[in-house]
KOLFIKOL-133214 format. One record per residue (C-alpha): residue in three letters; x, y, z. Coordinates in steps of 0.02 Angstrom, whole numbers, padded with zeros to 5 digits, always signed. Last residue first. Layout:
// KOLFIKOL-133214
ALAXYZ
...
//
This chain:
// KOLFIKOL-133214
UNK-02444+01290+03177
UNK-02286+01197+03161
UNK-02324+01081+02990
UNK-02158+01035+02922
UNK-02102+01047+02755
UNK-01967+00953+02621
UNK-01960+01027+02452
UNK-01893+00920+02356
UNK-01755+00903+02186
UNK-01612+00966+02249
UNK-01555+00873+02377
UNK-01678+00959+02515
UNK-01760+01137+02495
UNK-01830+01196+02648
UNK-01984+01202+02760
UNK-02050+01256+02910
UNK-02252+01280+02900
UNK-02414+01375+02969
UNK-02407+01508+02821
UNK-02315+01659+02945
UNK-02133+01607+02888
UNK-02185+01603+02703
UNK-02087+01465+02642
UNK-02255+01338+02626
UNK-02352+01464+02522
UNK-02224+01527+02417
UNK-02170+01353+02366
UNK-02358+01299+02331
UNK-02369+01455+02221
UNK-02193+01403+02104
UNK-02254+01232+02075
UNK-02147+01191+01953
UNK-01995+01197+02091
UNK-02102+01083+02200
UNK-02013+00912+02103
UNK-02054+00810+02250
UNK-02164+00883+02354
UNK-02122+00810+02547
UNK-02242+00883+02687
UNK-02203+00815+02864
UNK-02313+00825+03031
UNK-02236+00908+03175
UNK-02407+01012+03234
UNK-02554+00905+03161
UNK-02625+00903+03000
UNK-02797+00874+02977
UNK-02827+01042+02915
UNK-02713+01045+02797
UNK-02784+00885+02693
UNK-02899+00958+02566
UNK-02792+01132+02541
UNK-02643+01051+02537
UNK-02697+00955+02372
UNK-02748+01120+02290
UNK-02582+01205+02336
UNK-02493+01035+02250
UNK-02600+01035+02100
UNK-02482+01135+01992
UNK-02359+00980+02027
UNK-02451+00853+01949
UNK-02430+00681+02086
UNK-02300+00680+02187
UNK-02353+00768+02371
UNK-02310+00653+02497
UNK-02392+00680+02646
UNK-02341+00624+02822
UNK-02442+00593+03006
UNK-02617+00632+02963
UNK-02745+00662+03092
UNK-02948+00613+03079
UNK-02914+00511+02929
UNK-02981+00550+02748
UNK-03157+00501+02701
UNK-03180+00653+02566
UNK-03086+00754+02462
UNK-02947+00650+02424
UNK-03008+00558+02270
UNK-03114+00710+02218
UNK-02938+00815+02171
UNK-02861+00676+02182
UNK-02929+00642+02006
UNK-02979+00442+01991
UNK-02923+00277+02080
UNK-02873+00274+02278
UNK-02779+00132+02328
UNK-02774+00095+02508
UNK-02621+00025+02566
UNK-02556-00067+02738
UNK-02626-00212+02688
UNK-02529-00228+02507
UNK-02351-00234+02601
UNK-02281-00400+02570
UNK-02176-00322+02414
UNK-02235-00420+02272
UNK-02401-00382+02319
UNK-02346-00180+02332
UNK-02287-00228+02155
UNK-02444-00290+02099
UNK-02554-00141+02177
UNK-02431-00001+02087
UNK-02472-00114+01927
UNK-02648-00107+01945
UNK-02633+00073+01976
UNK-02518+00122+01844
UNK-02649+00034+01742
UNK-02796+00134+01785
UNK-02730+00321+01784
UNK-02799+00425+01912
UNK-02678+00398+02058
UNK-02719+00398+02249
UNK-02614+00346+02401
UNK-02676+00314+02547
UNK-02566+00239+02666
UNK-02656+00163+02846
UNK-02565+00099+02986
UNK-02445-00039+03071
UNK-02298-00068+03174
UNK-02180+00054+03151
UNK-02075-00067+03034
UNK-02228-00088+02931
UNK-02288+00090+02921
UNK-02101+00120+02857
UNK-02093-00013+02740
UNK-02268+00066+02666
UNK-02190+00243+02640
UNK-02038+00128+02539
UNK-02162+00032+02440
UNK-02293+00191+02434
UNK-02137+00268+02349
UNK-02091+00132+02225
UNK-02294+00125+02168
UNK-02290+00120+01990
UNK-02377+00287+01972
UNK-02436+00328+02124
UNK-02469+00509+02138
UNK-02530+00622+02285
UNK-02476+00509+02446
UNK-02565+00536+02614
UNK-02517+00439+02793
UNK-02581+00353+02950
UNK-02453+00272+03072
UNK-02324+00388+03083
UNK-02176+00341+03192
UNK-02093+00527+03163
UNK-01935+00466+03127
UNK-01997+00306+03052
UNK-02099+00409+02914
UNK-01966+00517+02897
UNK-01855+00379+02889
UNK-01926+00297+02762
UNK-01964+00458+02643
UNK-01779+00487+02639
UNK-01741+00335+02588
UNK-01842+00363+02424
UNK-01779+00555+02397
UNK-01620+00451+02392
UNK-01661+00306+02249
UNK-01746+00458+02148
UNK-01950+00454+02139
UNK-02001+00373+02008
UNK-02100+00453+01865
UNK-02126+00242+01787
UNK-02177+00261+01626
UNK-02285+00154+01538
UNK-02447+00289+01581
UNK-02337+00435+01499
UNK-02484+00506+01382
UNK-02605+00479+01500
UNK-02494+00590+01598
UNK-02508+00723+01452
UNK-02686+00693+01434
UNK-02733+00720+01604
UNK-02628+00871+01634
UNK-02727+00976+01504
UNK-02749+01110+01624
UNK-02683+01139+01780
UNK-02523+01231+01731
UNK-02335+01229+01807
UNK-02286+01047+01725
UNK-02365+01100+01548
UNK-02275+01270+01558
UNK-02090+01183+01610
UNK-02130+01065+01469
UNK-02149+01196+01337
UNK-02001+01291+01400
UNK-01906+01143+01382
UNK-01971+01096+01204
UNK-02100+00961+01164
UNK-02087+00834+01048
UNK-01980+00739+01155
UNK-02091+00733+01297
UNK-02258+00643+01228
UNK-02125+00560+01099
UNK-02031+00487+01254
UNK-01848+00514+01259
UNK-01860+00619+01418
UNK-01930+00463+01513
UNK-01781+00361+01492
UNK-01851+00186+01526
UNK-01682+00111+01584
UNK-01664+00218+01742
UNK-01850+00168+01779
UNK-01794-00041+01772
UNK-01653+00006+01850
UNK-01763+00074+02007
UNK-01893-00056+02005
UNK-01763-00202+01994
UNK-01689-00130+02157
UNK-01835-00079+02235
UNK-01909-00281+02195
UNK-01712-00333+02265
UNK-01748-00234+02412
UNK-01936-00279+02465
UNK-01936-00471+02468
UNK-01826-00471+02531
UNK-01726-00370+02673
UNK-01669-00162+02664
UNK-01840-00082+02665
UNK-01911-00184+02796
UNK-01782-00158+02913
UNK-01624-00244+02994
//
C-alpha cells in the first residue's frame, strides 16, 4: 500500500478530482468570452497573466487524474527528497508530489502560487491530507518567489503554473539540477520556446511528449 492510494489521501483526490470535473473551467465568463485563438495568445504571452488567473481564482486548473500518478512515481522512482512546483492552485499535485516525499521517507516541496486564496485552500487540503510538513508554501510571482533560498540540489520540478513562464522558471532552478533529475510542464504546448529549449539534443535535457498533454524532461548534462 502507499500514501496515495489509503485515507485520508484517496477519497480527498477523489472528491478533489470530481469536484474539478464539475467546475467546467471553459464555461467561465473570463474564458468564455474569449475565443480560441484569443486564449491560445493569452496562455503563450507574459503579460496580463495576473489578471486573467485572478480572474479564475475558484477554479481548480487540476492536473488530469493520470498526469497525477505519474508525478508519484516519478518522484518514487527517482526517491527524491527535495522538490519544485510552479503553480498550486488547489493543491492536488503537491498532494500527490507530497505522497511521494512521504512514502520515500521525508523532504522538502516547494511549491509557490501568487493568488491568496488558492493558497489557503491548497494549505487546507494538504491538512486534510496528513501531508502539510512536507510543504512549503510560497505566496507571490514565482518569478521572485523562486529566486532565492532554493535547495542546494533539486530532485523533480513541476512546471504548472503560466506556461510562457516556463523558460523563465528553468532559468532560476537549472543550475541546481542534477544529472537524472525530472522536468514535467504540464500543458508545454503554449509554451512553444520552453519546448525548443528542452528538445534540443545539445540543451542539457531528454525529453518527450507524454499522454498528450506534458512534456516530460530529464536533466543529463
Amino acid at each position: 500500500m502507499t500514501t496515495l492510494n489509503t485515507p485520508p489521501l484517496r477519497p480527498l483526490l477523489d472528491r478533489l478530482f470530481d469536484e474539478a470535473d464539475a467546475a467546467a473551467p471553459a464555461t467561465h465568463p473570463a474564458l468564455a468570452r474569449l475565443s480560441a485563438e484569443e486564449r491560445s495568445e493569452l496562455m503563450r504571452s507574459k503579460a496580463g497573466y495576473l489578471d486573467f488567473y485572478g480572474y479564475l481564482k475558484d477554479q481548480p486548473l487540476p492536473v488530469s487524474r493520470e498526469t497525477g500518478r505519474l508525478l508519484y512515481m516519478l518522484a518514487r522512482g527517482a526517491r527524491a527528497r527535495t522538490i519544485v512546483e510552479f503553480g498550486t492552485s488547489f493543491g492536488i499535485s503537491t498532494l500527490h508530489l507530497a505522497a511521494a516525499l512521504r512514502d520515500n521517507g521525508g523532504g522538502r516541496l516547494i511549491t509557490t502560487e501568487f493568488e491568496p486564496s488558492k493558497v489557503a485552500r491548497a494549505r487546507a487540503n494538504l491538512t486534510a491530507g496528513g501531508l502539510i510538513d512536507l510543504v512549503e508554501f510560497r505566496q507571490g510571482d514565482a518569478l521572485k518567489t523562486l529566486s532565492a533560498d532554493l535547495p542546494e540540489a533539486i530532485d523533480l520540478v513541476l512546471l504548472d503554473g503560466h506556461k510562457a513562464l516556463y523558460g523563465d522558471i528553468l532559468d532560476l532552478v537549472e543550475s541546481r539540477l542534477r544529472p537524472g533529475t525530472f522536468v514535467i510542464a504540464d500543458n508545454a504546448d503554449f509554451s512553444p520556446d520552453y519546448l525548443a529549449r528542452v528538445r534540443d539534443p545539445a540543451g542539457g535535457y531528454l525529453s518527450t511528449p507524454f499522454g498528450g498533454d506534458v512534456e516530460l524532461s530529464m536533466r543529463v548534462g
